[in-house]
C-alpha positions in Angstrom: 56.3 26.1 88.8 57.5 29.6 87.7 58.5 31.8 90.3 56.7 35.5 90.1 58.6 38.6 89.5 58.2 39.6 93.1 59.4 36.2 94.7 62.3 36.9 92.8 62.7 40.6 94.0 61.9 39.2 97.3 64.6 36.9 97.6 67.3 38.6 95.9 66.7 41.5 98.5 67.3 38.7 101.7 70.1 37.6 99.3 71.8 40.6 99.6 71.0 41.6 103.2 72.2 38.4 104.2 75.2 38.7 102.7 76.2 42.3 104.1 75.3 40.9 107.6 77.8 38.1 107.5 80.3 40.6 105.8 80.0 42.7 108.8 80.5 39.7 111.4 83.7 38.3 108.9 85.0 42.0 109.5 84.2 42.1 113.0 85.6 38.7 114.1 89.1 39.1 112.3 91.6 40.6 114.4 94.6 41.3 111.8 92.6 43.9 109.8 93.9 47.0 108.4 93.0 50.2 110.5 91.0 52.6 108.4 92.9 55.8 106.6 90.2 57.9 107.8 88.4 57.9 111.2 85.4 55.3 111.8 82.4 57.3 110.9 80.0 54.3 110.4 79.0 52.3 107.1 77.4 54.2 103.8 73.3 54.1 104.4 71.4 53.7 101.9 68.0 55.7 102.8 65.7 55.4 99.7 65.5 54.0 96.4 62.7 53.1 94.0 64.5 49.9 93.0 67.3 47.7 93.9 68.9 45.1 92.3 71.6 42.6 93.5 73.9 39.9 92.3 76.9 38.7 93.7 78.5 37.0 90.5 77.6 40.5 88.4 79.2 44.1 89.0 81.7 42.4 91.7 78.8 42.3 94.1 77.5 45.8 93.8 73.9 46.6 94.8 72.6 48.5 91.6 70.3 51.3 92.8 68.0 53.6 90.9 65.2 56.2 90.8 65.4 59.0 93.9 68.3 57.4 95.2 69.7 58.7 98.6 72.5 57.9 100.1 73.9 59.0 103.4 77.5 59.0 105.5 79.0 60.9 108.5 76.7 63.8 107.7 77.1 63.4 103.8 74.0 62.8 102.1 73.7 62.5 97.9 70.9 62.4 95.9 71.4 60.5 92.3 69.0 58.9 89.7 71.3 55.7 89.9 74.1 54.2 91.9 76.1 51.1 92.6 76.8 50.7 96.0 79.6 48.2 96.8 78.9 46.8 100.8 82.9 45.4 100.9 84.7 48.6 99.8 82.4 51.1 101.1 82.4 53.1 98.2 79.6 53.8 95.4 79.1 55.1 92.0 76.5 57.3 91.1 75.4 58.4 88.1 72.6 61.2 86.5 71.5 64.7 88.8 74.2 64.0 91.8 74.1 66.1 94.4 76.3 65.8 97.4 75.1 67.9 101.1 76.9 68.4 103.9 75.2 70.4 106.7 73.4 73.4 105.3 76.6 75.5 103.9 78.1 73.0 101.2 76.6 71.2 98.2 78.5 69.5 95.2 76.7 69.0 92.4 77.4 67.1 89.3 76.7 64.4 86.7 78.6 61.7 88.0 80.5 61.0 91.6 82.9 58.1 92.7 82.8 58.2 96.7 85.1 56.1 98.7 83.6 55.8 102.7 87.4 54.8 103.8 89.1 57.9 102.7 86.0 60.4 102.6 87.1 61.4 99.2 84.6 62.5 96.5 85.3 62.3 93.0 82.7 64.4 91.2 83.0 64.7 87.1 81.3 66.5 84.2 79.3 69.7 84.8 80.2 70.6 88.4 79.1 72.9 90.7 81.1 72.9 94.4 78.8 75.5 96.4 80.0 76.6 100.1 78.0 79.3 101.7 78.7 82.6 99.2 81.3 80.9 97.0 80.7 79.0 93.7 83.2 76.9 92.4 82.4 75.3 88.8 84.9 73.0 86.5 84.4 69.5 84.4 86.6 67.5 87.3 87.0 68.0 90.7 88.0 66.1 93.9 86.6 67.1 97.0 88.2 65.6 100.6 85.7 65.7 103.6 88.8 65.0 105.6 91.0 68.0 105.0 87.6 69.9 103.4 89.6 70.5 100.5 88.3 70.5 96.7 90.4 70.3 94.0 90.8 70.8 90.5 92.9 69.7 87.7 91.5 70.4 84.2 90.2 74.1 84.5 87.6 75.5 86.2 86.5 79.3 87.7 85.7 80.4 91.6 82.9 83.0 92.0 83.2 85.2 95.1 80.3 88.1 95.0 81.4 89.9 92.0 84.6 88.6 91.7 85.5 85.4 89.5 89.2 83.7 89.9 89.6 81.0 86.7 93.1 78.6 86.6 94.1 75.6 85.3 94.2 73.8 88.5 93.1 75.1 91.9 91.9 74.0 95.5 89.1 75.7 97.9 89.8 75.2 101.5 85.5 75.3 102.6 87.0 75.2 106.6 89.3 78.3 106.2 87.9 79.4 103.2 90.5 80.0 101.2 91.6 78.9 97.9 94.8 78.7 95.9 95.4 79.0 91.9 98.2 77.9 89.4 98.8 78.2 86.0 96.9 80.9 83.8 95.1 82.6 86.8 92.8 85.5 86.3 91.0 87.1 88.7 88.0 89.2 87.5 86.0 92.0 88.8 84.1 95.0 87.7 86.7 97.4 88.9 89.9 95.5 87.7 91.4 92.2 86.4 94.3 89.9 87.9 96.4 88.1 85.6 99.2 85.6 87.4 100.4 82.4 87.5 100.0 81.5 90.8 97.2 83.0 93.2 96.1 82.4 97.0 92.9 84.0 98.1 91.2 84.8 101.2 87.5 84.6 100.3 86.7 86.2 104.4 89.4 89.0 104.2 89.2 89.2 100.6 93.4 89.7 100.2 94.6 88.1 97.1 98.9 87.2 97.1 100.0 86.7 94.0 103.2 84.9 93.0 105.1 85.0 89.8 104.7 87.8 86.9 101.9 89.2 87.6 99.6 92.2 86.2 97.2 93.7 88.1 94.9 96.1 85.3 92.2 98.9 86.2 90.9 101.5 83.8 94.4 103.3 82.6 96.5 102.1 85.9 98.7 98.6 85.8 100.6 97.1 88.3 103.5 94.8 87.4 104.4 92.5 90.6 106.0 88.9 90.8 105.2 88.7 94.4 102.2 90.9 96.1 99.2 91.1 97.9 95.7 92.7 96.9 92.1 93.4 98.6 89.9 92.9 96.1 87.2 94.7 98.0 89.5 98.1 99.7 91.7 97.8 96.6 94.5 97.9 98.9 97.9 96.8 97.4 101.1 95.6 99.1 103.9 94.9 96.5 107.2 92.9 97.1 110.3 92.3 95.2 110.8 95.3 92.9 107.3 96.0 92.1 105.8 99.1 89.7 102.9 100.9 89.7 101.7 102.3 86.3 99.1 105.6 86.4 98.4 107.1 83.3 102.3 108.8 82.5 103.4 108.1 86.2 105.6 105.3 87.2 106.2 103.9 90.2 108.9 101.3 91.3 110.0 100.0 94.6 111.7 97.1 96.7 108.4 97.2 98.2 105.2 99.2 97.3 101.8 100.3 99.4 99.0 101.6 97.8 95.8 103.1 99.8 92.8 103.1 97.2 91.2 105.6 99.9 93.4 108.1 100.5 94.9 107.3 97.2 98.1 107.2 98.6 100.9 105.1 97.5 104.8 104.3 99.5 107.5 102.6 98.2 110.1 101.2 100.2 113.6 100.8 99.2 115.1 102.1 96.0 112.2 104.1 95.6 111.9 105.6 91.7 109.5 108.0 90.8 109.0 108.8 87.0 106.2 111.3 85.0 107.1 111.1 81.5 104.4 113.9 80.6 106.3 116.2 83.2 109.7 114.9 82.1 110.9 113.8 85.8 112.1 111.4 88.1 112.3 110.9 91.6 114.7 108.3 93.3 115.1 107.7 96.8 115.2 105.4 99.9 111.5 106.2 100.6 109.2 107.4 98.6 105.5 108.7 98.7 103.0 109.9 96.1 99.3 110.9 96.3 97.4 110.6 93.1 94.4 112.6 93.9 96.5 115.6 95.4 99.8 115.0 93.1 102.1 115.9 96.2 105.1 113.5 96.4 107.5 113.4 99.0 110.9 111.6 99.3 114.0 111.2 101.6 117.2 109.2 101.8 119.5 109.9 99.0 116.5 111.6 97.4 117.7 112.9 94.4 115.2 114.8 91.5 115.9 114.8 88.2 114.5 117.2 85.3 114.6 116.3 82.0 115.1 119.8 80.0 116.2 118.0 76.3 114.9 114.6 75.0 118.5 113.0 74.7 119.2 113.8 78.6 122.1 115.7 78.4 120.9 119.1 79.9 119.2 116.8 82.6 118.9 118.9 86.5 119.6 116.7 89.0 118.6 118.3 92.7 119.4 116.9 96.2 118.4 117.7 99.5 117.7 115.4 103.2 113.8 115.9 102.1 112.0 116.2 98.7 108.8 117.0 98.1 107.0 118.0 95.4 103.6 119.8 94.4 101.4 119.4 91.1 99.7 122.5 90.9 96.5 122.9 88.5 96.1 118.5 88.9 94.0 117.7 85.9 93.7 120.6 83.7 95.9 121.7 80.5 97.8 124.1 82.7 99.5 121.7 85.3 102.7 121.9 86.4 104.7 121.1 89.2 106.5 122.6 92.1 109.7 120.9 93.3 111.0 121.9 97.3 114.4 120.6 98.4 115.3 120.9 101.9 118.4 120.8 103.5 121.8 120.4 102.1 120.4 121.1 98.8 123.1 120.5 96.0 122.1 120.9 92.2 124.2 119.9 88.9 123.4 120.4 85.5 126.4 120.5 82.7 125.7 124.1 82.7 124.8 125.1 86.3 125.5 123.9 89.6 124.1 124.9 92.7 124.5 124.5 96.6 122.0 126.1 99.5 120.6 125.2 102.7 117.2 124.8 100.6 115.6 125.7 97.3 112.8 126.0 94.8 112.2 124.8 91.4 109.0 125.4 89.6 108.3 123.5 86.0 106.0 126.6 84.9 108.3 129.6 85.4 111.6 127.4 84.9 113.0 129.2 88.0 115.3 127.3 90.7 115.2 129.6 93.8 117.7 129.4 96.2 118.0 129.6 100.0 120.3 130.5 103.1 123.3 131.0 102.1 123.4 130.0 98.4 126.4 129.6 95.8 125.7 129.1 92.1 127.9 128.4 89.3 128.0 128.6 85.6 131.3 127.8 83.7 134.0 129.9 85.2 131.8 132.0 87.1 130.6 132.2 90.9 127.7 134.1 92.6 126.7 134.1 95.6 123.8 136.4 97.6 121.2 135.9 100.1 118.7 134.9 97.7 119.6 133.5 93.9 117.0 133.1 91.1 117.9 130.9 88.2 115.6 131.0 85.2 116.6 128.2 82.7 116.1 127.8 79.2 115.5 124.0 77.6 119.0 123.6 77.0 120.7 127.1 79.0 120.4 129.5 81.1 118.6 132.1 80.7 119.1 134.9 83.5 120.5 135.4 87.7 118.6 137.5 89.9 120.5 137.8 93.2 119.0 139.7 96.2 121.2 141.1 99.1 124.8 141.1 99.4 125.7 140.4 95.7 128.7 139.0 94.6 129.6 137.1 91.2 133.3 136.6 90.2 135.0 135.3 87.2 137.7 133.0 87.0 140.7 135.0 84.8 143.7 132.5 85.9 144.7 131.1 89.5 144.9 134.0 90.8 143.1 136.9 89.6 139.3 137.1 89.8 137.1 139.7 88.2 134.0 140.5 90.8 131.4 142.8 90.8 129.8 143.4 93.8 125.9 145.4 95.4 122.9 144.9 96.6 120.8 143.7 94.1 122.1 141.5 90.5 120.7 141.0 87.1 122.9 138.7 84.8 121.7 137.9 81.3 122.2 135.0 79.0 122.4 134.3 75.2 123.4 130.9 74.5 125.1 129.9 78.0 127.7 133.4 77.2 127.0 136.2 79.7 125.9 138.7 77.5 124.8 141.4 80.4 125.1 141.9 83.8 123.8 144.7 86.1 124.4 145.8 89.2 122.2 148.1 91.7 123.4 150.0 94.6 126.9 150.3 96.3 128.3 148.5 92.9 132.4 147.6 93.5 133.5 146.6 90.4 137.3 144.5 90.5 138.0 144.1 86.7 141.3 142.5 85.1 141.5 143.1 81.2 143.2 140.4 79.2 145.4 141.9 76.5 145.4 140.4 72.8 148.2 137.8 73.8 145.9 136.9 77.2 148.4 138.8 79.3 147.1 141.0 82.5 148.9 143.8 82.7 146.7 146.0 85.2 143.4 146.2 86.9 140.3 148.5 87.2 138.6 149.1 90.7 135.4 151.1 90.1 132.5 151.9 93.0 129.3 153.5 91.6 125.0 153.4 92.6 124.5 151.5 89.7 126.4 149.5 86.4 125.5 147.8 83.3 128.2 145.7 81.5 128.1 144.4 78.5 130.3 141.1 77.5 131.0 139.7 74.4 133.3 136.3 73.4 133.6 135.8 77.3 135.2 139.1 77.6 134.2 142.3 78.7 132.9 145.2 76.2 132.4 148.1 77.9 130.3 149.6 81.0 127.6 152.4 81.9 127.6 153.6 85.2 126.1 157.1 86.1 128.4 159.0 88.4 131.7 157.2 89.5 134.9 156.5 90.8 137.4 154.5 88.7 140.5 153.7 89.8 143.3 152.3 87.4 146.8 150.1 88.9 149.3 148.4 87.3 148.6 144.9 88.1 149.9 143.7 91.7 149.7 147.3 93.0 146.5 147.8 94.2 145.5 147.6 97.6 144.3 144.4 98.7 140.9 145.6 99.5 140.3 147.0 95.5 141.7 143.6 94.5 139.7 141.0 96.4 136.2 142.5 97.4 134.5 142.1 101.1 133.1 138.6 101.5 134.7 137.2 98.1 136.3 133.4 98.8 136.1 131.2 95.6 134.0 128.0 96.9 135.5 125.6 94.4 136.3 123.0 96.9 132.2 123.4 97.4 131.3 122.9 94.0 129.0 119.7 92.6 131.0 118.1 89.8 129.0 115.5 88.6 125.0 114.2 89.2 126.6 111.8 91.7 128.6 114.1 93.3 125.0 115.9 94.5 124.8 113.6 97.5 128.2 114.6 99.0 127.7 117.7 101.2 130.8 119.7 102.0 130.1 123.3 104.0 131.8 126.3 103.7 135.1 126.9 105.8 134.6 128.0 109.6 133.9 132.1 109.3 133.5 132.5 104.9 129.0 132.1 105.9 127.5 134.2 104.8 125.8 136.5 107.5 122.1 137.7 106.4 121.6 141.3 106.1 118.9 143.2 108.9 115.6 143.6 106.6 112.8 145.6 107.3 111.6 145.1 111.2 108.1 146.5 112.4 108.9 148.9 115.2 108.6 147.7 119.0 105.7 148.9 121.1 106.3 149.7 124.5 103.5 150.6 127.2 
């Protein structure tokens, strides 16, 4: 007689419970077997399915499972529309709307899963979705271990964090510390900015990205160029390693190491700091650096050094050096800005035309001026001058005019020995060219004048005191002078007296002098007793009761 469809279900289901009951006491009774690669957690449950089928001699003993198929181990359970389930191995197959829970916070999802109980390792493929609390991880392949809570994948796939998306060719997502790590063509996406690298770990608590390799880091007109950095995606907060730069709009920024405060807008570098603003036309090396973007102040210190670019080809460059640096942008973000350079102390300046030394000085971008403090010397070719206070107002490619306040004194080089000076209280020298072409004097004017005769020979000297002198120079040589009212004294040369010959105060500071934009960083003072002592200015009176 013809056995009935449901005998035959009937029997094949006591076939097959049967046989997993005396494959559990064969396991249990043998005492040589392997220990398990992953902790005993029990056997793979099955816990529903509309239909099961079972051979032994077909699909090497595999239960074959369909329709609303759940599945469940250590705390894993899957939904499929099919599966084979393999009793010896402890692993399954399962095929059509898989979806793998664990707890409440993690879900895989995909179109078909290998599962091995043994090793707790989760081979999902082809339209998956790994989902752990507010990340979203999607990719064709990925391999997820319960052990180490680790997914992993291989052929491309993209992590969503908020508003943030990180894409690679391979990655991993750590769901226990929640962190993932990226390699090869990484990008990291928000609405703010977007991360290009090679290799990228990420923090998906803290939200700190570190980057490794070239990496570019791109927001609105601002770029950052690291090979090894980290970055908050949420604070914007950058910390920069191995000779990083900051682009902003014409500003460059480079450093050994580089911080960047998105807040304050604030950013440090650390260690060979340069500082460049090609719009300005400067640069700003040092040991430490610091520049606010929203204010435009900078600030720098340890063989700071400032450089001003007057021509395009760099050769009427101003290089300025001081123990501090810092540096204002006045009128930040209008057509009028400019910027405001203080240097403070042991300033030193070169420039092929001009050199410079004072306790501190002042150089503004707008007016051109370099003001200079305390005791200041300044040179131009063969000549010296040196006052309380010496304004320098440059050209593009010369100088243009002195003014010196208090205690005058410029002096020309003639030969080794023989200086002309003039000496008062206040000095006006014009320019044309880099050539003196004027020079006056105001009040108690001392006037120490060598003429050169056609065959460059000195023969004798004028000594003239007067309220108030314009000369006039042409060729390097002197023309003639105005003075109102004076006295004029005429000697053969070598027999005038030594005060009429060298004035009150004169010493020639060449052993001071910067000669070359590296020799700005070597401070050498004046001798003990040639300082300049600062004139008594105006005082209000005492009060007494």
């Amino acid at each position: 007689m013809k056995e009935s469809t449901a005998s035959q279900f009937l029997r094949l289901t006591l076939s097959a419970i049967i046989m997993a009951v005396i494959c559990a006491m064969a396991s249990a009774s043998r005492p040589d077997q392997k220990p398990r690669k992953a902790p005993k957690q029990g056997r793979i449950t099955l816990r529903h399915a509309d239909n099961l089928r079972f051979d032994q001699s077909v699909m090497n003993g595999a239960q074959r499972l369909s329709g609303n198929v759940v599945l469940e181990h250590a705390g894993m359970v899957m939904h499929c529309d099919s599966a084979l389930l393999y009793e010896l191995s402890q692993t399954f197959d399962a095929f059509g709307h898989v979806r793998l829970n664990q707890g409440d916070t993690l879900s895989l999802t995909g179109n078909r899963l290998h599962y091995d109980g043994e090793t707790q390792i989760a081979e999902m493929r082809e339209n998956v979705t790994l989902t752990h609390r507010a990340q979203r991880l999607t990719t064709d392949s990925l391999n997820y271990d319960r052990l180490y809570h680790t997914g992993y994948y291989f052929d491309g796939g993209e992590l969503f964090d908020g508003p943030n998306s990180l894409s690679s060719d391979w990655g991993e997502y750590h769901t226990d510390t929640r962190r993932a790590s990226f390699n090869f063509n990484v990008q990291l996406t928000s609405p703010r900015f977007r991360l290009l690298t090679d290799t990228l770990h990420y923090d998906t608590q803290t939200k700190w990205a570190e980057v490794l390799g070239k990496s570019n880091i791109i927001s609105a007109s601002d770029r950052i160029y690291t090979e090894h950095g980290f970055y908050n995606t949420d604070t914007e907060n950058v910390r920069l390693l191995d000779r990083s730069q900051a682009f902003s709009g014409s500003r460059t920024m480079e450093g050994d190491t580089l911080l960047y405060d998105k807040r304050t807008g604030t950013m440090e570098a650390i260690g060979h700091a340069c500082c460049l603003d090609t719009t300005n036309r400067n640069l700003l090396t040092a040991d430490y650096a610091r520049y606010n973007e929203l204010s435009g102040e900078a600030f720098a210190t340890g063989r700071a050094l400032a450089r001003d670019f007057s021509q395009g080809d760099g050769k009427d460059t101003l290089y300025v050096h001081a123990d501090t640096l810092r540096m204002f942008t006045l009128n930040l973000g209008t057509d009028s800005v400019y910027r405001s350079l203080h240097a403070y102390f042991h300033a030193r300046a070169y420039r092929s035309d001009l050199q410079a030394v004072a306790d501190s000085l002042v150089f503004s971008t707008r007016t051109r001026r370099l003001t200079l403090y305390r005791d200041p010397i300044l040179w131009s070719e063969n000549r010296q001058i040196v006052g309380e206070e010496i304004n320098a107002f440059l050209n593009d490619s010369t100088l243009d005019s002195v003014y010196v306040d208090r205690q005058a004194l410029m002096a020309e080089q003639v030969d080794s020995t023989h200086f002309n000076q003039v000496a008062s209280n206040q000095m006006r020298t014009y320019f044309s060219q880099g050539e003196v072409r004027e020079n006056q004097a105001l009040g108690n004017v001392m006037v120490v004048n060598f003429p050169l005769e056609k065959d460059s020979l000195i023969l004798y000297q004028n000594y003239v005191e007067t309220s108030r002198a314009r000369m006039f120079m042409a060729e390097r040589k002197l023309q003639r002078i105005w003075t109102p009212a004076s006295h004029c004294y005429f000697y053969p040369l070598g027999l005038a007296p030594e005060e009429r010959t060298r004035l009150a105060g004169f010493e020639w500071f060449d052993y001071i002098r910067p000669v070359s934009p590296d020799d700005v960083f070597q401070w050498r003072p004046k001798r003990a007793g040639s300082e300049l002592k600062p004139s008594l200015r105006r005082q209000a009176p005492l009060q007494k009761l």
